[in-house]
N, CA, C and O atoms as CSV, one atom per row, in Angstrom:
chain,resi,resn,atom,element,x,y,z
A,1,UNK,N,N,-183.420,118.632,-68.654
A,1,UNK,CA,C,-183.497,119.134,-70.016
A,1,UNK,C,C,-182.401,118.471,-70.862
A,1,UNK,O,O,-181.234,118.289,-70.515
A,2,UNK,N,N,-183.177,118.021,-72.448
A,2,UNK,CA,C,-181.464,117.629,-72.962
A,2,UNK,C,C,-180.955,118.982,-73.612
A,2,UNK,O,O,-181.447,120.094,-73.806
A,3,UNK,N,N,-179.570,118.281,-73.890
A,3,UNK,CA,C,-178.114,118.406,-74.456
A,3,UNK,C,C,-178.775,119.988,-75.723
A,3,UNK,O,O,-179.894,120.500,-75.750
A,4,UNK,N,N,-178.228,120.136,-76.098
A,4,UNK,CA,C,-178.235,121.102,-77.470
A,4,UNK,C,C,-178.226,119.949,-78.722
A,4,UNK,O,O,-179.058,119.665,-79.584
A,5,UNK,N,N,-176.613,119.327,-78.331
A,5,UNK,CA,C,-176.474,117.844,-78.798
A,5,UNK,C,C,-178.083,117.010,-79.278
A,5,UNK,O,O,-178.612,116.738,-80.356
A,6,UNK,N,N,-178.477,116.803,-77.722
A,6,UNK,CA,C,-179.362,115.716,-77.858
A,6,UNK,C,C,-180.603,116.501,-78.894
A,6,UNK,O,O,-180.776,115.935,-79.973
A,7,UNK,N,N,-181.390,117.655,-78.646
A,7,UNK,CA,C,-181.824,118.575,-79.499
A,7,UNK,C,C,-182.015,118.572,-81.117
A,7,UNK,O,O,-182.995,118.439,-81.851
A,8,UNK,N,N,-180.169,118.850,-81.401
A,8,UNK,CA,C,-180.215,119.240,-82.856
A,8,UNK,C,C,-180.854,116.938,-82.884
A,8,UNK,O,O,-181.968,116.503,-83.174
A,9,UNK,N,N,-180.142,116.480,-82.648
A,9,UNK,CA,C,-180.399,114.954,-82.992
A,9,UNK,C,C,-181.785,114.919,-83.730
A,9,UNK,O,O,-182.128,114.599,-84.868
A,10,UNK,N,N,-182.523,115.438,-82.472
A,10,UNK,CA,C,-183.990,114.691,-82.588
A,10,UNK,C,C,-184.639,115.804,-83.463
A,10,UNK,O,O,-185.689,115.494,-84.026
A,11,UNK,N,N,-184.246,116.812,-83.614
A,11,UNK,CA,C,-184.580,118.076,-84.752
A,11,UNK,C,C,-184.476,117.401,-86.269
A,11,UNK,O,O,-185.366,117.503,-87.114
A,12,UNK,N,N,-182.991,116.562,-86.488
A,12,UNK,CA,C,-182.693,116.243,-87.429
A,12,UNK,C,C,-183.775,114.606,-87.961
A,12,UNK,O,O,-184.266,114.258,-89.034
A,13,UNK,N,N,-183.753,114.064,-86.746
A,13,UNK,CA,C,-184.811,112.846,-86.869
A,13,UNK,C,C,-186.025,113.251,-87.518
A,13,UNK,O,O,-186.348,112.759,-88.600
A,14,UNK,N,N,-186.885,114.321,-86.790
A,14,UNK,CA,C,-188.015,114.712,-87.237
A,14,UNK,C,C,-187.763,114.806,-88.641
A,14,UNK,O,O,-187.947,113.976,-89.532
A,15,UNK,N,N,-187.190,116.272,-88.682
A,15,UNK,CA,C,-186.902,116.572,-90.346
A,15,UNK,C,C,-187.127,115.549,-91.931
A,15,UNK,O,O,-187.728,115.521,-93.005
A,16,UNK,N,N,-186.013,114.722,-90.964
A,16,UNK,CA,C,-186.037,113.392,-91.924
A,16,UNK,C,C,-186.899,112.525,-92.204
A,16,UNK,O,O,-186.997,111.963,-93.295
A,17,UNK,N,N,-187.942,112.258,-90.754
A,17,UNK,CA,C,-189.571,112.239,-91.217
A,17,UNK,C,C,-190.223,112.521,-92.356
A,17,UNK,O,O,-190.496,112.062,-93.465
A,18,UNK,N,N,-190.437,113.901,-91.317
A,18,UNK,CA,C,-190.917,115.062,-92.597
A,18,UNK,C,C,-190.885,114.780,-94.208
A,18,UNK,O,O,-191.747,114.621,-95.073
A,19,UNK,N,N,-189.490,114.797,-94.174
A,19,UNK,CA,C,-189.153,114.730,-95.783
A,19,UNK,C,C,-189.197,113.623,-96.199
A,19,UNK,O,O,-189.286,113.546,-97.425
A,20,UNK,N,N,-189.156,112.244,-95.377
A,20,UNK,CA,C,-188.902,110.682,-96.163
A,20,UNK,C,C,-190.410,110.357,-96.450
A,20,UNK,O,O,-190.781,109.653,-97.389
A,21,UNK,N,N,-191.184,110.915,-95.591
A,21,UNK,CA,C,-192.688,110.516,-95.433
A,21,UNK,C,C,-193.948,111.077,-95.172
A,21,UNK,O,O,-195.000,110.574,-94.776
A,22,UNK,N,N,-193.551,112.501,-95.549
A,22,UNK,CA,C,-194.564,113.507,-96.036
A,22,UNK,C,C,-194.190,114.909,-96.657
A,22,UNK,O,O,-194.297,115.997,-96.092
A,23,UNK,N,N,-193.710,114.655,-97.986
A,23,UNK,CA,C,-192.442,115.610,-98.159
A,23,UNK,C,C,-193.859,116.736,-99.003
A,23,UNK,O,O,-193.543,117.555,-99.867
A,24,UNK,N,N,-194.682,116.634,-98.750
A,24,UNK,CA,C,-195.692,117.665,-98.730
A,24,UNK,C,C,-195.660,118.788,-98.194
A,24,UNK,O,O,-195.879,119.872,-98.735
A,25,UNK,N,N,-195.212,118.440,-96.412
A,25,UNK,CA,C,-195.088,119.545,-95.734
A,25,UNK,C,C,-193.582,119.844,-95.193
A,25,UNK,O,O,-193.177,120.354,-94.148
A,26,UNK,N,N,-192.964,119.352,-96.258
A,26,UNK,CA,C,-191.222,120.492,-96.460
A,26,UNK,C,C,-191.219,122.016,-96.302
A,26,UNK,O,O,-190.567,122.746,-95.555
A,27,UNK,N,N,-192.349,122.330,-97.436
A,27,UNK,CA,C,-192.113,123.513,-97.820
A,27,UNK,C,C,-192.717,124.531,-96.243
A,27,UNK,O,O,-192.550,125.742,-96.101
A,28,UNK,N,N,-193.178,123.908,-95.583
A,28,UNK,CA,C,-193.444,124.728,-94.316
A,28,UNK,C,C,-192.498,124.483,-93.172
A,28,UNK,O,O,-192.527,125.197,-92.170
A,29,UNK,N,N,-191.548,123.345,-93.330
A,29,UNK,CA,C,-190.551,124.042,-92.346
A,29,UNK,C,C,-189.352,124.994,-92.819
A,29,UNK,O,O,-188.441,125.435,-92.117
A,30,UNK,N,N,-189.488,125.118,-93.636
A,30,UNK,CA,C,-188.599,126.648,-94.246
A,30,UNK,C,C,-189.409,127.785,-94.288
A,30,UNK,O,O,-188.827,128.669,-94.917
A,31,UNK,N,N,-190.519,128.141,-93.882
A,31,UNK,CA,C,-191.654,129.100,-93.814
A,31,UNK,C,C,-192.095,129.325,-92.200
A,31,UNK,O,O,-192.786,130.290,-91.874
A,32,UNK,N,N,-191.531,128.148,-91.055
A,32,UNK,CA,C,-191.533,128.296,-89.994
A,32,UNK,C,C,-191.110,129.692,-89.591
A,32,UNK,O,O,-190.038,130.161,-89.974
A,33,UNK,N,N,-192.113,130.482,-88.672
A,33,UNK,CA,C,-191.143,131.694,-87.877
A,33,UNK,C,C,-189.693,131.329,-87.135
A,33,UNK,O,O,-188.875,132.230,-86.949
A,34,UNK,N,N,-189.453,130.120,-86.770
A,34,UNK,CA,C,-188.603,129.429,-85.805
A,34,UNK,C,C,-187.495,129.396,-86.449
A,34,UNK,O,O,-186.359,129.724,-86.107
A,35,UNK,N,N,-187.943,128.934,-87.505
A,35,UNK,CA,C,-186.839,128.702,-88.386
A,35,UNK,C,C,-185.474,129.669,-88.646
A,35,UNK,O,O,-184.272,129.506,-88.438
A,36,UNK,N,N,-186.472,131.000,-89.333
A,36,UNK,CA,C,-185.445,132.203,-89.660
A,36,UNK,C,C,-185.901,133.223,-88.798
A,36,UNK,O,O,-186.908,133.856,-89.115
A,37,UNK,N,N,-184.972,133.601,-87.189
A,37,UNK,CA,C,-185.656,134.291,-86.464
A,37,UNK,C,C,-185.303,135.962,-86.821
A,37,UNK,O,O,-184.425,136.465,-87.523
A,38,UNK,N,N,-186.140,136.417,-86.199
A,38,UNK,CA,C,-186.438,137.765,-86.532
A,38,UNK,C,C,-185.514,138.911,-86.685
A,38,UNK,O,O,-185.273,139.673,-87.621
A,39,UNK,N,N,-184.940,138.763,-85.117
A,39,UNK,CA,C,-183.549,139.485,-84.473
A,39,UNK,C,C,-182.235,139.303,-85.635
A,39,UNK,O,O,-181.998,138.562,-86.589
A,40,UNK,N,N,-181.525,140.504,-84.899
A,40,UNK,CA,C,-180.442,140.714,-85.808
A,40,UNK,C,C,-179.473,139.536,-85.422
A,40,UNK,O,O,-178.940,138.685,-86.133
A,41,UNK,N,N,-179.413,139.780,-83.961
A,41,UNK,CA,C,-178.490,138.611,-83.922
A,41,UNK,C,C,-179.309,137.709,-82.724
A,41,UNK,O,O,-179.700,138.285,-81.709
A,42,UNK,N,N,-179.553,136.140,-82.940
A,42,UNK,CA,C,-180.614,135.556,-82.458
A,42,UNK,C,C,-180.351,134.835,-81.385
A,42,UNK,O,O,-179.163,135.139,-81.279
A,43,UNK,N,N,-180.523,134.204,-80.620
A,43,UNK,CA,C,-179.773,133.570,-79.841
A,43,UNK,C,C,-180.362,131.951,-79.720
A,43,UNK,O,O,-181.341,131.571,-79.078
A,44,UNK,N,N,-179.458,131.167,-80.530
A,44,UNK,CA,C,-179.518,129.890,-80.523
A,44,UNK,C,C,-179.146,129.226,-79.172
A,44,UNK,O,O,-178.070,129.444,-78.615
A,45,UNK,N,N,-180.075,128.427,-78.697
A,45,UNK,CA,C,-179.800,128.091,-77.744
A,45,UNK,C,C,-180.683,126.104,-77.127
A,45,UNK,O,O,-180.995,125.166,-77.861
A,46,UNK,N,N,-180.766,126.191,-75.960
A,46,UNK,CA,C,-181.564,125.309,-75.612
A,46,UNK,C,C,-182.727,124.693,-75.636
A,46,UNK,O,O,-183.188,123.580,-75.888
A,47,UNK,N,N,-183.231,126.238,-75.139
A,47,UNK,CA,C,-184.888,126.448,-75.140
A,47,UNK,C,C,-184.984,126.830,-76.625
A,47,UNK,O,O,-185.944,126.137,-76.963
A,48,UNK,N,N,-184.547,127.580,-77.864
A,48,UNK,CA,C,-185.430,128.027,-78.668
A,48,UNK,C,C,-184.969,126.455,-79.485
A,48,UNK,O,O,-186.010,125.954,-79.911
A,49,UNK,N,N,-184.008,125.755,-79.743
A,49,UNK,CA,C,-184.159,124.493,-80.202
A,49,UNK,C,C,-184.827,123.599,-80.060
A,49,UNK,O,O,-185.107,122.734,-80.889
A,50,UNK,N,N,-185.227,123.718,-78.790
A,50,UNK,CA,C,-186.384,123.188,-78.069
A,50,UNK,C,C,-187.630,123.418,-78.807
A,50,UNK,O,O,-188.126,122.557,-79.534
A,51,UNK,N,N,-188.138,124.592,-78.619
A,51,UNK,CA,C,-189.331,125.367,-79.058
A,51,UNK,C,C,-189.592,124.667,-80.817
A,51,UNK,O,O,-190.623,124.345,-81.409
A,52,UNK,N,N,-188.296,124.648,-81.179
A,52,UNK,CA,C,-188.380,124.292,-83.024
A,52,UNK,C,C,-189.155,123.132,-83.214
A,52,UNK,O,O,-190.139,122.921,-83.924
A,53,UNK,N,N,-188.344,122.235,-82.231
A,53,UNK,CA,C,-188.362,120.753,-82.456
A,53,UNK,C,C,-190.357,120.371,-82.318
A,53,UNK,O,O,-191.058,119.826,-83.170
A,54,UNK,N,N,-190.814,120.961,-80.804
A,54,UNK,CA,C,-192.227,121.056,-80.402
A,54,UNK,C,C,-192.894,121.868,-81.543
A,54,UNK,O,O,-193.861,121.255,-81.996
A,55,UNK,N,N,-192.700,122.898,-82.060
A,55,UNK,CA,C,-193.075,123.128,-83.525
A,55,UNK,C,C,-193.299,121.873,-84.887
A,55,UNK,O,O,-194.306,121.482,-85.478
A,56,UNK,N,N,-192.088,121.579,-84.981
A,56,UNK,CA,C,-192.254,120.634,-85.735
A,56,UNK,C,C,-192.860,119.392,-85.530
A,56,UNK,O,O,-193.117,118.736,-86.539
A,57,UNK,N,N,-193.124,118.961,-84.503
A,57,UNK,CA,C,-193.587,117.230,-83.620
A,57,UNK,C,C,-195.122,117.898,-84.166
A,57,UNK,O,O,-195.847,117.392,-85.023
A,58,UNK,N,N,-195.434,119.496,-83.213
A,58,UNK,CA,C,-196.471,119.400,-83.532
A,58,UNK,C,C,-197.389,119.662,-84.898
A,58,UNK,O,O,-198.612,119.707,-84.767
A,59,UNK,N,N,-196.896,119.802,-85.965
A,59,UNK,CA,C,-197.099,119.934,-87.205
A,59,UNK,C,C,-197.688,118.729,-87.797
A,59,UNK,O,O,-198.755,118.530,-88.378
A,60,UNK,N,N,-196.514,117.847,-87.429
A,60,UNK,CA,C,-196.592,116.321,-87.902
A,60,UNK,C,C,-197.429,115.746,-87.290
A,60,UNK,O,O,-197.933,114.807,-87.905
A,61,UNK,N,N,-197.942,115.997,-85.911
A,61,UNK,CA,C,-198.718,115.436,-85.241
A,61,UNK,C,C,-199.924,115.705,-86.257
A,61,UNK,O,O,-200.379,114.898,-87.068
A,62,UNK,N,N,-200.361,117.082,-86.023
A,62,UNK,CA,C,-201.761,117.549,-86.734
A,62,UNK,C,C,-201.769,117.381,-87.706
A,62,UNK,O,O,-202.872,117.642,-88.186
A,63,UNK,N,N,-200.886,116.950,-88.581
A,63,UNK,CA,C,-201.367,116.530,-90.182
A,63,UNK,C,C,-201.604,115.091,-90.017
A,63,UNK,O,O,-202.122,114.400,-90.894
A,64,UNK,N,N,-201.191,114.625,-88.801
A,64,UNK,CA,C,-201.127,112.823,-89.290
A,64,UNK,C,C,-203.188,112.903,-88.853
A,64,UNK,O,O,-204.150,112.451,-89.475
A,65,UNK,N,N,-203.113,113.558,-87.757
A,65,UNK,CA,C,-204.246,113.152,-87.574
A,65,UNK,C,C,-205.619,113.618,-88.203
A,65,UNK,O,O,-206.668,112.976,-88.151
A,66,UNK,N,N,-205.371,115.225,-88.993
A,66,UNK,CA,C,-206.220,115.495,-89.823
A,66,UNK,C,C,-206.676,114.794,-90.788
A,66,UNK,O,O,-207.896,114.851,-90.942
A,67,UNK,N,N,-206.098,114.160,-91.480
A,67,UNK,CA,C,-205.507,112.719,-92.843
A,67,UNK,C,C,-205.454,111.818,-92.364
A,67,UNK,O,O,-205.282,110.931,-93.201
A,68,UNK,N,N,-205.524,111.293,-90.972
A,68,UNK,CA,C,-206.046,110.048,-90.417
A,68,UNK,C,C,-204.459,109.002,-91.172
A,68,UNK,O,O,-204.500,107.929,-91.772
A,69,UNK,N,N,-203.330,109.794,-90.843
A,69,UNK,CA,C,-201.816,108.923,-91.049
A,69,UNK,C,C,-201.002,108.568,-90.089
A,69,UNK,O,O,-200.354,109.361,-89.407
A,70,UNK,N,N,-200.990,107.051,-89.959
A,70,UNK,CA,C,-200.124,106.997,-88.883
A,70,UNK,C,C,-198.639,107.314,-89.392
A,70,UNK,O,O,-198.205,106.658,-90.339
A,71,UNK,N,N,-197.619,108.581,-88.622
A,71,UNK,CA,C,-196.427,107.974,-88.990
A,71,UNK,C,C,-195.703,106.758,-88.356
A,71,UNK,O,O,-196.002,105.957,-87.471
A,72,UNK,N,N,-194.613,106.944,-89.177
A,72,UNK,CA,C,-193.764,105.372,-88.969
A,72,UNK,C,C,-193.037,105.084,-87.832
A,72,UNK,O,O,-192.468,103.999,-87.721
């Protein structure tokens, strides 16, 4: 498994995707459940950074291919 480190990285890569090259669907990673979790106090960790990142890959995935877009 990676790092937390390695994690936020590739969290931040996506993101920057997201926003450099389909800043359409911004407004749904701030609308993510993942995003702002539920609990009072949440527990950031490995796995739920994890969970974000596969959230987000898969977002980008299904829009590229609904719209027939390759990303970059």
């Amino acid at each position: 498994m990676k790092t937390e480190k390695e994690i936020n990285e590739a969290i931040f890569k996506i993101t920057l995707k997201i926003k450099e090259q389909f800043p359409e669907l911004s407004k749904y990673i701030e609308e993510m459940p993942i995003t702002v979790p539920i609990n009072e106090d949440p527990q950031i960790n490995s796995k739920t950074l994890l969970e974000y990142y596969n959230s987000l890959n898969i977002m980008l995935k299904d829009y590229s291919e609904n719209n027939n877009i390759k990303p970059k």
